[in-house]
C-alpha positions as CSV (number, residue, x, y, z in Angstrom):
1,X,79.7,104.5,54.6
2,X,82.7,102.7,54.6
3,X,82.5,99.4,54.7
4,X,84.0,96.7,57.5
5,X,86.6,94.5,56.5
6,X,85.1,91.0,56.4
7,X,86.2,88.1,57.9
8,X,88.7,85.9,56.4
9,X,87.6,82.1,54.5
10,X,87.8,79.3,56.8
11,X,91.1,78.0,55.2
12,X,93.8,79.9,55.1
13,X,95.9,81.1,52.2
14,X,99.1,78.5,53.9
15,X,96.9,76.0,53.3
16,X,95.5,74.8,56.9
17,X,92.4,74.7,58.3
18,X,91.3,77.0,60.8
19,X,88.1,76.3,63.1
20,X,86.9,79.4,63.2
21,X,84.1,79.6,65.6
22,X,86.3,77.6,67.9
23,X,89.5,80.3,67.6
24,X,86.6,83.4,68.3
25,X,85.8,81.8,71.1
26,X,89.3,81.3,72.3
27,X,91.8,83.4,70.9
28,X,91.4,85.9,74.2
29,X,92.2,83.0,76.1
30,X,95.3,81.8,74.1
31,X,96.3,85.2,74.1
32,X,96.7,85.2,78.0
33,X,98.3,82.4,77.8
34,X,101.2,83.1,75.7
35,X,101.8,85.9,78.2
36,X,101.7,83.9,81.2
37,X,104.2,81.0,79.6
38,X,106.4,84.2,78.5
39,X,106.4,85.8,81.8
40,X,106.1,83.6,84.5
41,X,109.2,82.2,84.6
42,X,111.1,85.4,84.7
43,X,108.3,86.9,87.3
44,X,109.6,83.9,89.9
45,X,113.3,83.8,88.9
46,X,114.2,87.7,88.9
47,X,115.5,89.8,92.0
48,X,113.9,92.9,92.8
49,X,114.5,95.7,89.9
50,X,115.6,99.6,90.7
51,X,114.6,101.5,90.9
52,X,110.6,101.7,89.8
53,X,109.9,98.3,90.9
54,X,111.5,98.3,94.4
55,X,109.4,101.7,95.2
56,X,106.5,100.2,94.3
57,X,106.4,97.0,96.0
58,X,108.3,98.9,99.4
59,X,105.5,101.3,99.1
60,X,102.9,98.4,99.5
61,X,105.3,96.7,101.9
62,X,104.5,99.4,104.0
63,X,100.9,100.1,103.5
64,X,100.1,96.5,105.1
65,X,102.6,97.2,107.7
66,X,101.2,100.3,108.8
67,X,97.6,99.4,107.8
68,X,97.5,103.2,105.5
69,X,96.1,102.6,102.3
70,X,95.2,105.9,101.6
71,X,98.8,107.3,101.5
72,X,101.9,106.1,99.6
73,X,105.2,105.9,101.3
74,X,108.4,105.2,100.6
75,X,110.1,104.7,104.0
76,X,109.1,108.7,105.8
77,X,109.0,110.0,102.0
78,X,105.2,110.6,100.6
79,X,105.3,109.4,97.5
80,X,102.9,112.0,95.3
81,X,103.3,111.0,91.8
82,X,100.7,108.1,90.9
83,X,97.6,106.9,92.3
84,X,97.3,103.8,94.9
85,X,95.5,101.6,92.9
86,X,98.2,99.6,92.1
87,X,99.7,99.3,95.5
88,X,96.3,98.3,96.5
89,X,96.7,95.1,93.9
90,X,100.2,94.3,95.5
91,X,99.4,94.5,98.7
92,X,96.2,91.9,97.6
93,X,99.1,89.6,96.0
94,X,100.7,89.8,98.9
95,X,98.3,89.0,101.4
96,X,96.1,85.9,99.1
97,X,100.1,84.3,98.3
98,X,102.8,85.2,100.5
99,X,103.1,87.4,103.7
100,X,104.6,91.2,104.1
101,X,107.4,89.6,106.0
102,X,108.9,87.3,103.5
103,X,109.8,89.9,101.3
104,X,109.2,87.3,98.1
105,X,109.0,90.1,94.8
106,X,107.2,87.7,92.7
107,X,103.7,88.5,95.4
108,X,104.2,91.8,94.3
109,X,104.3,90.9,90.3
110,X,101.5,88.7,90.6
111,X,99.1,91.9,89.6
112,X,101.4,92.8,86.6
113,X,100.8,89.2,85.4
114,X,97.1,89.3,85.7
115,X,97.2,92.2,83.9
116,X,99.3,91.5,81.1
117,X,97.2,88.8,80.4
118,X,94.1,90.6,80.5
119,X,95.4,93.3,78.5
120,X,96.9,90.4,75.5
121,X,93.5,89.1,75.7
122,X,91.1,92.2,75.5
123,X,93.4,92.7,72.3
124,X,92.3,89.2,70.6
125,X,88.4,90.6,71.8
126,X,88.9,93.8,70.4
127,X,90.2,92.6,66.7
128,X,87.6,89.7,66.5
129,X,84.7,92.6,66.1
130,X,86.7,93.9,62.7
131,X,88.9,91.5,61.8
132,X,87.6,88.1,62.3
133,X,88.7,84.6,64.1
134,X,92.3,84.4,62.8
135,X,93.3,87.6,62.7
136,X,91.9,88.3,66.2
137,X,94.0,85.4,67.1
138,X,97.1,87.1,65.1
139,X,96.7,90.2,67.2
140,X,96.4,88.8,70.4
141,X,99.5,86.9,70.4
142,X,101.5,89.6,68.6
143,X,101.0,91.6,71.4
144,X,101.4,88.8,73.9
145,X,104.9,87.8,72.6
146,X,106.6,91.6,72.3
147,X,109.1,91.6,74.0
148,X,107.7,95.0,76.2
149,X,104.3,93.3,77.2
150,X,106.2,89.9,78.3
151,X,108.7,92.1,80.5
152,X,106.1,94.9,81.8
153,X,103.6,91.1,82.6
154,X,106.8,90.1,85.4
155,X,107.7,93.8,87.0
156,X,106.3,95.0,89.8
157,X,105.2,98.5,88.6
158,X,101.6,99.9,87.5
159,X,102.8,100.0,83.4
160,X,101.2,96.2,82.7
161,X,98.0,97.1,85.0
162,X,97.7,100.7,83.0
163,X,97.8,99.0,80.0
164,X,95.2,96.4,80.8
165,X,92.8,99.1,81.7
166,X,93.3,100.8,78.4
167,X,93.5,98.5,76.2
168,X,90.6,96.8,77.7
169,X,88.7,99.8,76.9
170,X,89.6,100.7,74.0
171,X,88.6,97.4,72.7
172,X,84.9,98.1,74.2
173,X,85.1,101.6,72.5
174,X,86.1,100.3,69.1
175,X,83.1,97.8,69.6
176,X,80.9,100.2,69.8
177,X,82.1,102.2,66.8
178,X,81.8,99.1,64.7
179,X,78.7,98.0,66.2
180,X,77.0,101.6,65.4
181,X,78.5,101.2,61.6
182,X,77.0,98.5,61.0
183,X,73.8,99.4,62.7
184,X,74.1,97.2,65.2
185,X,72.9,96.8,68.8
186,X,76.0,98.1,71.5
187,X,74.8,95.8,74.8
188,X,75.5,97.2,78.2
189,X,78.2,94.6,78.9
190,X,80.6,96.0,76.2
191,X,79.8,99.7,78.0
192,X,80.7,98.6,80.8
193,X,83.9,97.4,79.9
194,X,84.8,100.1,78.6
195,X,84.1,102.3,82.0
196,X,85.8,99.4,84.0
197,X,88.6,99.6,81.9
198,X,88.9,103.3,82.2
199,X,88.4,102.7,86.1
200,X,91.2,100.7,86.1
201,X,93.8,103.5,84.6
202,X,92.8,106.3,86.5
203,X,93.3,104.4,89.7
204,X,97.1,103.8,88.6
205,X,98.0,106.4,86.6
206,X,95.7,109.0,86.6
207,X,94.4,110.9,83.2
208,X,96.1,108.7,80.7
209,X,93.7,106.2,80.2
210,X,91.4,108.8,79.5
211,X,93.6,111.1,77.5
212,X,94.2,108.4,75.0
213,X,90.4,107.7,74.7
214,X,89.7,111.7,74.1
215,X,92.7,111.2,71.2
216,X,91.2,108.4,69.6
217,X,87.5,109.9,69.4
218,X,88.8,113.2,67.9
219,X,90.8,111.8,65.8
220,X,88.1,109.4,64.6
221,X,85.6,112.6,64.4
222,X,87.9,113.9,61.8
223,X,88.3,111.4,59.6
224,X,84.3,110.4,59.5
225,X,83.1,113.9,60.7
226,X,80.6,112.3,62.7
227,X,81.0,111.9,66.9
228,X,77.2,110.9,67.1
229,X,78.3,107.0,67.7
230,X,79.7,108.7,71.1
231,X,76.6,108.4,72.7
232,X,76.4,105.5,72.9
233,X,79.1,104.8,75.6
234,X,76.5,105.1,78.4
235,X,77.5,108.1,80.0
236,X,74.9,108.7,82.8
237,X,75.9,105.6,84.5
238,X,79.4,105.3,83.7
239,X,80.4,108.5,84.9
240,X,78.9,107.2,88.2
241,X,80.5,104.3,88.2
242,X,83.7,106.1,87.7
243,X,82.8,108.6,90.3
244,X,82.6,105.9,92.9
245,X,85.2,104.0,92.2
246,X,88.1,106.7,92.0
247,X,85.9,109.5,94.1
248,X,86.8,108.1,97.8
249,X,90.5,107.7,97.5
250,X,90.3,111.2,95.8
251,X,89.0,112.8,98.6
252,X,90.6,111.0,101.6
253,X,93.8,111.5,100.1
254,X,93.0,114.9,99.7
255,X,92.2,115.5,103.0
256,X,95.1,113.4,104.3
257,X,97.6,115.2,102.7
258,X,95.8,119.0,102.3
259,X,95.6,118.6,98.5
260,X,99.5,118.2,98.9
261,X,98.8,115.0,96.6
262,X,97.5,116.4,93.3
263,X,100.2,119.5,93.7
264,X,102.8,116.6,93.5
265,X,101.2,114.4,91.2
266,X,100.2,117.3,88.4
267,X,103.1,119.7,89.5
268,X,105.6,117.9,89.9
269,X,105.1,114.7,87.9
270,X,102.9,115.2,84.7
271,X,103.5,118.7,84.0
272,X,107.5,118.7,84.1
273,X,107.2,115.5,82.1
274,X,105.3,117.3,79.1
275,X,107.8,120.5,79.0
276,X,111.0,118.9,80.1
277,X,113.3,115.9,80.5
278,X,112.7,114.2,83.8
279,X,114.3,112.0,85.9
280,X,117.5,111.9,83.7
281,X,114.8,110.7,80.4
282,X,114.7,113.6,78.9
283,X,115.6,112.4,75.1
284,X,115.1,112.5,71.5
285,X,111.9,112.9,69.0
286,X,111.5,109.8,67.5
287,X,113.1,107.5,70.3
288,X,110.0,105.7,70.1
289,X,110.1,105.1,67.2
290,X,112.9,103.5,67.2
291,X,113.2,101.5,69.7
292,X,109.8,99.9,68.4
293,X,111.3,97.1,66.6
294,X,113.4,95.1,69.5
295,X,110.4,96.1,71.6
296,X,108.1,94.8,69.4
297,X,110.3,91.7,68.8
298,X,109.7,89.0,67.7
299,X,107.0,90.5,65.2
300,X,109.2,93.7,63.9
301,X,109.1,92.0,60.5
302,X,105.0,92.9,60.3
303,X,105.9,96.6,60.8
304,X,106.0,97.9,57.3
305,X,103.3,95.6,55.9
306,X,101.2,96.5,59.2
307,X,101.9,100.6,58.1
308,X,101.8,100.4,54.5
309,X,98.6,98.3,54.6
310,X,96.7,100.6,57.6
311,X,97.4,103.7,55.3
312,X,96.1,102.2,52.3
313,X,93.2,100.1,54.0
314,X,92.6,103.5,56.3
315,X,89.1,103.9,55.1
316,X,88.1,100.6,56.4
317,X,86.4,100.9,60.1
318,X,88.7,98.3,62.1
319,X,92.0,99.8,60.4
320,X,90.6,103.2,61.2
321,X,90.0,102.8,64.3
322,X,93.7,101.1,65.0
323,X,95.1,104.2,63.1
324,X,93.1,106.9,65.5
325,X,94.1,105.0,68.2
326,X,97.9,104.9,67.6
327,X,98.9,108.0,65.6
328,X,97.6,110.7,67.8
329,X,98.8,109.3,71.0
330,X,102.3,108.3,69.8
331,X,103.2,111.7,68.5
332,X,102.3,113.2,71.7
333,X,104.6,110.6,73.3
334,X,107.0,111.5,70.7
335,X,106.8,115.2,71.5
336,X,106.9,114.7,75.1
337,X,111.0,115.3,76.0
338,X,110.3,112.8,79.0
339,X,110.8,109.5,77.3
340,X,110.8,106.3,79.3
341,X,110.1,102.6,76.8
342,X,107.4,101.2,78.3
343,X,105.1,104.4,77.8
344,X,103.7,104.1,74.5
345,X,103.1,100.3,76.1
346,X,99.3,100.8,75.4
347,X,99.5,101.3,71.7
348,X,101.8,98.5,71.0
349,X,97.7,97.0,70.8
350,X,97.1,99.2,68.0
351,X,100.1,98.2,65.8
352,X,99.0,94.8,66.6
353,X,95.8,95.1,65.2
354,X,96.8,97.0,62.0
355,X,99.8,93.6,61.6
356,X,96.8,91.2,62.2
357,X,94.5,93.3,59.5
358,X,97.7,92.8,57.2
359,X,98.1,89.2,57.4
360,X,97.5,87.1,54.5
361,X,97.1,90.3,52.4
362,X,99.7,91.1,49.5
363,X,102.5,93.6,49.9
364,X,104.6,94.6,48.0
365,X,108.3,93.2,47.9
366,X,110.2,96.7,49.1
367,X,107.7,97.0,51.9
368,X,108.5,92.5,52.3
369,X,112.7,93.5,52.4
370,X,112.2,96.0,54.8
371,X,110.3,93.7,57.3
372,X,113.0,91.4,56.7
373,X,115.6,93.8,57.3
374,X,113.8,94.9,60.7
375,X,113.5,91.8,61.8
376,X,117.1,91.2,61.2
377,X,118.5,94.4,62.5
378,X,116.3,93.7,65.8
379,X,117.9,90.1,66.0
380,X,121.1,91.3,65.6
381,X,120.8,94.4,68.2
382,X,119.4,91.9,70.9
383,X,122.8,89.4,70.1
384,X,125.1,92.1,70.9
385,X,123.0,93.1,74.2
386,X,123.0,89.8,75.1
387,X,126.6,89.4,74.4
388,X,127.3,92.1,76.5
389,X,125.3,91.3,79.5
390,X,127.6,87.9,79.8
391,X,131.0,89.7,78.7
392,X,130.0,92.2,81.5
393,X,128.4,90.7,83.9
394,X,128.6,86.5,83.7
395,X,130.8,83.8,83.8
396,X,131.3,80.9,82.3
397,X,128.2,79.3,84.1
398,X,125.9,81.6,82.3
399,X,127.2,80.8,78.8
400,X,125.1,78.1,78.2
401,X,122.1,80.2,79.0
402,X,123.5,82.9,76.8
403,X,124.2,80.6,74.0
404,X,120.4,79.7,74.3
405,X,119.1,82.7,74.4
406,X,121.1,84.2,71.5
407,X,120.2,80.7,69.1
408,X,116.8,81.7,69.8
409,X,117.0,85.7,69.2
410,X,118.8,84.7,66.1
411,X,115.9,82.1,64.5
412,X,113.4,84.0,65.6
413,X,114.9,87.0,63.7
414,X,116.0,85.0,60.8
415,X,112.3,83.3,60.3
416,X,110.4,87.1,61.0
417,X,112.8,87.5,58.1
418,X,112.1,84.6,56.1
419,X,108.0,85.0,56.6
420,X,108.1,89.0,55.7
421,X,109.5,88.3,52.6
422,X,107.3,85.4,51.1
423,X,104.2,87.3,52.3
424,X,102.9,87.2,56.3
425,X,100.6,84.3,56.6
426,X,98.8,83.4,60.3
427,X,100.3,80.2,60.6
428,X,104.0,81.2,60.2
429,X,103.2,84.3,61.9
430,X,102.1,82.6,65.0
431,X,105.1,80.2,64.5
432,X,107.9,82.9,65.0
433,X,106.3,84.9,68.0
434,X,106.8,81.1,69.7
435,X,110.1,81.1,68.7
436,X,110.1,84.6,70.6
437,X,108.4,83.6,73.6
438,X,111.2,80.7,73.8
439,X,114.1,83.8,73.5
440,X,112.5,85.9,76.3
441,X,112.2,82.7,78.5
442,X,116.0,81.9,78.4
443,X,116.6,85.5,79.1
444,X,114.8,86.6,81.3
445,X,114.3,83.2,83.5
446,X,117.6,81.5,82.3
447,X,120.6,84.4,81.5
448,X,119.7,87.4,83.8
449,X,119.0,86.0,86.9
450,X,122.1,84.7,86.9
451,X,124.4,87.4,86.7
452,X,125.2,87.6,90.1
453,X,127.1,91.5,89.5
454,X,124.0,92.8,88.9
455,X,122.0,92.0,92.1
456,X,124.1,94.0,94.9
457,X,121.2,94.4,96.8
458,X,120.1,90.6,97.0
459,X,124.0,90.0,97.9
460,X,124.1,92.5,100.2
461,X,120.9,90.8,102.4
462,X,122.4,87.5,102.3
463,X,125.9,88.5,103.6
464,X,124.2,89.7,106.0
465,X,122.0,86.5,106.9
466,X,125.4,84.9,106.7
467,X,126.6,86.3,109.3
468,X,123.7,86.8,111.3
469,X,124.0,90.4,111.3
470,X,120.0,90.6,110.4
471,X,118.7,92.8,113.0
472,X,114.9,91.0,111.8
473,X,116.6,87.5,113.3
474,X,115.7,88.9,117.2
475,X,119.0,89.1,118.9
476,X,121.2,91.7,116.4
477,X,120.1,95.7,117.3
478,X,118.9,97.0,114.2
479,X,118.0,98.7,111.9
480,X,120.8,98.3,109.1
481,X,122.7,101.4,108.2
482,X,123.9,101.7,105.0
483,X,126.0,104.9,103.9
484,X,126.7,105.9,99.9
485,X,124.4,103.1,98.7
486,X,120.3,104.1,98.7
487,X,119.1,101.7,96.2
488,X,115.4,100.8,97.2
489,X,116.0,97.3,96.4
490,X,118.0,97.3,99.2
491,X,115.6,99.0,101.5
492,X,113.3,96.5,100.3
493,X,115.5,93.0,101.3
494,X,116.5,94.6,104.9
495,X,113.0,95.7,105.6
496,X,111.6,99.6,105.8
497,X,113.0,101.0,109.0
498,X,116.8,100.4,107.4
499,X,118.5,103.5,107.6
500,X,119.9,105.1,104.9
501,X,122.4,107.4,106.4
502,X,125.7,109.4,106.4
503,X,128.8,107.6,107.8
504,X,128.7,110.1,111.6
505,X,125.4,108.8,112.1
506,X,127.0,105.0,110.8
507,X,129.5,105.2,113.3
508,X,127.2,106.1,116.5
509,X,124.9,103.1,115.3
510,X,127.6,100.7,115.3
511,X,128.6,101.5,118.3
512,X,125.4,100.6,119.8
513,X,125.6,97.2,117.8
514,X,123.3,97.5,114.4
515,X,125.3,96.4,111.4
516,X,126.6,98.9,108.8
517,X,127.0,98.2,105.3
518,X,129.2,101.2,104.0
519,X,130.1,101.8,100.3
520,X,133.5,102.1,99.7
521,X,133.9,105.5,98.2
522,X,132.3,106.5,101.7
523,X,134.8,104.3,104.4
524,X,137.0,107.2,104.5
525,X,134.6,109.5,105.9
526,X,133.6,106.2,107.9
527,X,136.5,105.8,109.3
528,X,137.5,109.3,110.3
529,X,133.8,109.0,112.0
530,X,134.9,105.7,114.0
531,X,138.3,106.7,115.0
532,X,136.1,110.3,116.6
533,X,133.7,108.5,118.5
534,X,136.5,105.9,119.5
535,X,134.5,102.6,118.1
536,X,136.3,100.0,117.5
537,X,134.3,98.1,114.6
538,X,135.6,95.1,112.6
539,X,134.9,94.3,108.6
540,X,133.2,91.3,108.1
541,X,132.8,90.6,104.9
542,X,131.8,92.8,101.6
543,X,130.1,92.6,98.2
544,X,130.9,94.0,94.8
545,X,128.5,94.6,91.7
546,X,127.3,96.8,89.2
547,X,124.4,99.1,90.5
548,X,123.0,99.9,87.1
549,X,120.7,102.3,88.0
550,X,123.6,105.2,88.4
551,X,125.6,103.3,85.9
552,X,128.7,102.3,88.4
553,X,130.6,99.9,90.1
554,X,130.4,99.9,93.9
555,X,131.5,97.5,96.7
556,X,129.7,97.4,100.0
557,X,131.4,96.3,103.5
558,X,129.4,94.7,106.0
559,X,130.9,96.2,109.3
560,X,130.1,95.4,113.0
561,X,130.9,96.2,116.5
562,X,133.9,94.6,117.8
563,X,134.9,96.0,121.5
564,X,132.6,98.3,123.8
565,X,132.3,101.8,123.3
566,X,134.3,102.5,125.8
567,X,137.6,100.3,125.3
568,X,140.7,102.5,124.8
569,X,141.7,100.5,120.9
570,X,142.0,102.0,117.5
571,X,138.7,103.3,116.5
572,X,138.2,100.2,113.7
573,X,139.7,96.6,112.7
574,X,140.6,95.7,109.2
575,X,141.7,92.1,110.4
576,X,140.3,89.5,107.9
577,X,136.9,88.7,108.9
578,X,136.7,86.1,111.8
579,X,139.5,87.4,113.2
580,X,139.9,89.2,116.8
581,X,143.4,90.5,116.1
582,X,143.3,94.8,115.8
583,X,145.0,96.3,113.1
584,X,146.6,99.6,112.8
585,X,144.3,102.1,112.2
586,X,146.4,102.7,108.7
587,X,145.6,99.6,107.6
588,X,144.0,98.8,103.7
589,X,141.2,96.2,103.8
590,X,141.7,94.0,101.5
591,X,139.3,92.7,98.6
């Protein structure tokens, strides 16, 4: 049988001294904790993302506003793609730290967070049954600093939760398989984290928590050609466990809906996804791939050595089980045309444990140059992003954060560089992903909430609070209608019943006094619509930005009623706002 790998001397091969019992005991911990100082930040600083994020937290805007949380909404539209478990966990956020009406994103991230963490440190638990003390720390971490774990840990979206439940229990499973080669006892506590974890990714997204397990087991029956260590996963009970935990919401939204549910959620959501491009993602084999080393930054450098090592070290039971684990699933993600970055999320775990098993082990120097030469071409690709987010977007008051954030790209590249090729060692290891976690902190807290042209949305509300056009303020008739602009981030700052309309129906509502905010490449069609129903309206004030999600610029106007319906004037006023002056109904706004 083969044998597992043992675990490493109590001083390392650097030359410090590691207290190993004391690191076994705590590496989950410190794993968690890395993810929380790499997220945290960003999670509080951030403005509400489009288009994912927005949905999600709108959808569990409205579930405690309307008290439904069996069905998911967005505004009147069911929203029959994922289950509610993780609107359940934002609307929790929401009520223990903030309130529905405050509208503050970062209650709706809090459950992203928490799961991020658990997910960095269930990887540090999983590795310390093969790997031992260090390297279970080296995992951990790894996955805690990438840059995709550290983003997913501050977005409002069920991606950091679904991860958490699988990586949770895949860490349980792989305990068992080691326990049962070694002929060991498997205690009901690690079964049962395996079943919560699986729990926990079918209530937010379904069968892929469980379709990765199934991948991982069959793949680990072929190599071994033995599935007998399967039954020991405590099926009787954790089937009913699993049965009572997703079974209710199954069947009330069943009934709720008339099965309308799964027909949307396997119809129209998984099953396009697997034979077609969807949702403008439908891209390459081998995107994956390579997008893995910025994502994985700032540990690309461990890539090779992580790969060369697993395939050579395959026969060895924690490498093994990292292997089944990754291979299978990622090629199906690979051969899946619907491609989104965050989806192979889960497995990022995996590599981490096949880096961790490779630390402190030799490599050879072509496999040592090309880590450095990932590790630099990842450096380098996230310099030029970062360049262009401030050419683009920024001024000069974000330059300082942008020379900050690139510094720290760049050393944290350069020293994954200069670690790869004089051999990966824990210590240095553990010293570069810092330098990481220091890049993604001036990023994503420091340089991106500050570029003011990407956040129309967050504009757009305040002009409106400006001018105390918000209809929530008690004396303005709402809702907000907004024509040619449907971001839900914007749906999400004015509140649900805003009304995302066309500019007839814009016209009639300013005419009864709600505010409009009308893009420009609609005021045409606005206008004609004012100048028929004989309103005479005045432009306040506007906003201009980037809306990134349909890859554009666009300018909104804030207009509002200026005379009654009923006064013979031009139908609208292109005065500069303040002013009670009419202008000619031929009149250009200006700005």
């Amino acid at each position: 049988m083969p044998q597992q790998i043992a675990s490493p001397p109590a001083s390392s091969t650097d030359g410090s001294t590691w207290p190993d019992g004391l690191i076994a005991r705590s590496a989950p911990l410190l794993a968690a904790l890395v993810v929380l100082i790499a997220a945290l930040p960003g999670l509080l600083r951030l403005p509400p993302l489009d288009r994912d994020e927005a949905r999600f937290a709108q959808s569990s805007a409205q579930m405690l506003e309307s008290g439904d949380f069996v069905n998911i909404r967005f505004q009147d539209e069911m929203r029959a793609k994922k289950p509610a478990g993780i609107n359940w966990l934002q609307a929790l956020g929401v009520e223990l730290a903030s309130s529905v009406e405050r509208r503050q994103i970062w209650a709706y991230r809090i459950p992203s967070l928490a799961s991020a963490m658990l997910a960095a440190a269930a990887c540090a638990w999983g590795a310390a049954g093969f790997f031992g003390a260090r390297r279970s720390l080296v995992a951990g971490v790894v996955f805690a600093a990438s840059f995709l774990l550290s983003s997913e840990a501050m977005v409002a979206k069920a991606d950091a939760t679904l991860c958490a439940g699988v990586v949770l229990s895949m860490a349980a499973l792989a305990r068992i398989y080691a326990a049962t080669r070694s002929g060991g006892p498997v205690g009901w506590r690690t079964q049962a984290l395996f079943w919560i974890g699986q729990a926990l990714a079918m209530v937010v997204k379904g069968p892929v928590g469980p379709a990765i397990a199934v991948l991982t087991v069959l793949a680990l029956g072929a190599a071994d050609r033995d599935l007998g260590w399967v039954k020991r996963l405590g099926w009787r009970w954790g089937l009913l466990f699993l049965a009572a935990v997703v079974g209710p919401w199954a069947i009330a939204i069943t009934v709720s809906t008339d099965g309308r549910f799964w027909a949307g959620m396997f119809g129209e959501d998984i099953a396009p996804k697997l034979v077609g491009g969807r949702e403008t993602h439908g891209l390459v084999f081998g995107l994956h791939t390579a997008l893995t080393p910025i994502l994985l930054f700032p540990s690309a450098f461990l890539i090779p050595t992580a790969l060369v090592h697993g395939w050579r070290s395959r026969r060895e039971a924690g490498v093994r089980f990292a292997l089944a684990w990754l291979a299978p699933a990622w090629l199906v993600l690979e051969i899946a045309p619907t491609k989104l970055v965050h989806y192979p999320l889960p497995l990022y775990a995996a590599l981490a444990w096949l880096a961790a098993a490779a630390v402190d082990q030799p490599a050879g120097l072509r496999t040592r140059q090309a880590g450095a030469a990932l590790s630099l071409l990842a450096g380098v690709g996230l310099a030029i992003a970062i360049l262009g987010l401030c050419l683009a977007f920024g001024g000069w008051d974000d330059a300082a954060w942008a020379i900050l954030a690139l510094i720290l790209s760049l050393a944290a590249a350069g020293g994954g560089a200069l670690v790869s090729l004089r051999g990966a060692r824990a210590g240095p290891v553990l010293a570069v992903a810092g330098l990481g976690v220091a890049a993604h902190l001036a990023l994503s807290a420091g340089l991106i909430p500050g570029l003011d042209g990407l956040w129309v949305s967050q504009k757009a509300a305040g002009l409106l609070a400006r001018n105390r056009l918000d209809p929530r303020n008690g004396v303005t008739p709402g809702p907000v209608v907004v024509v040619g602009y449907g971001e839900p981030s914007l749906v999400f700052a004015l509140g649900t019943e805003t009304d995302l309309t066309d500019a007839a129906e814009a016209a009639d509502a300013v005419a009864y006094g709600q505010p409009a905010l009308v893009e420009q490449g609609s005021e045409p069609a606005f206008r004609a619509a004012l100048t028929k129903a004989r309103v005479f309206a005045r432009m306040v004030g506007s906003v201009s930005g980037y809306d990134y999600s349909d890859h554009k610029p666009v300018t909104l106007r804030l207009w509002r009623l200026a005379k009654p319906l009923s006064a013979k004037l031009p139908a609208y006023d292109l005065s500069a706002p303040g002013s009670d002056a009419g202008a000619a109904a031929t009149a250009t706004p200006g700005g």
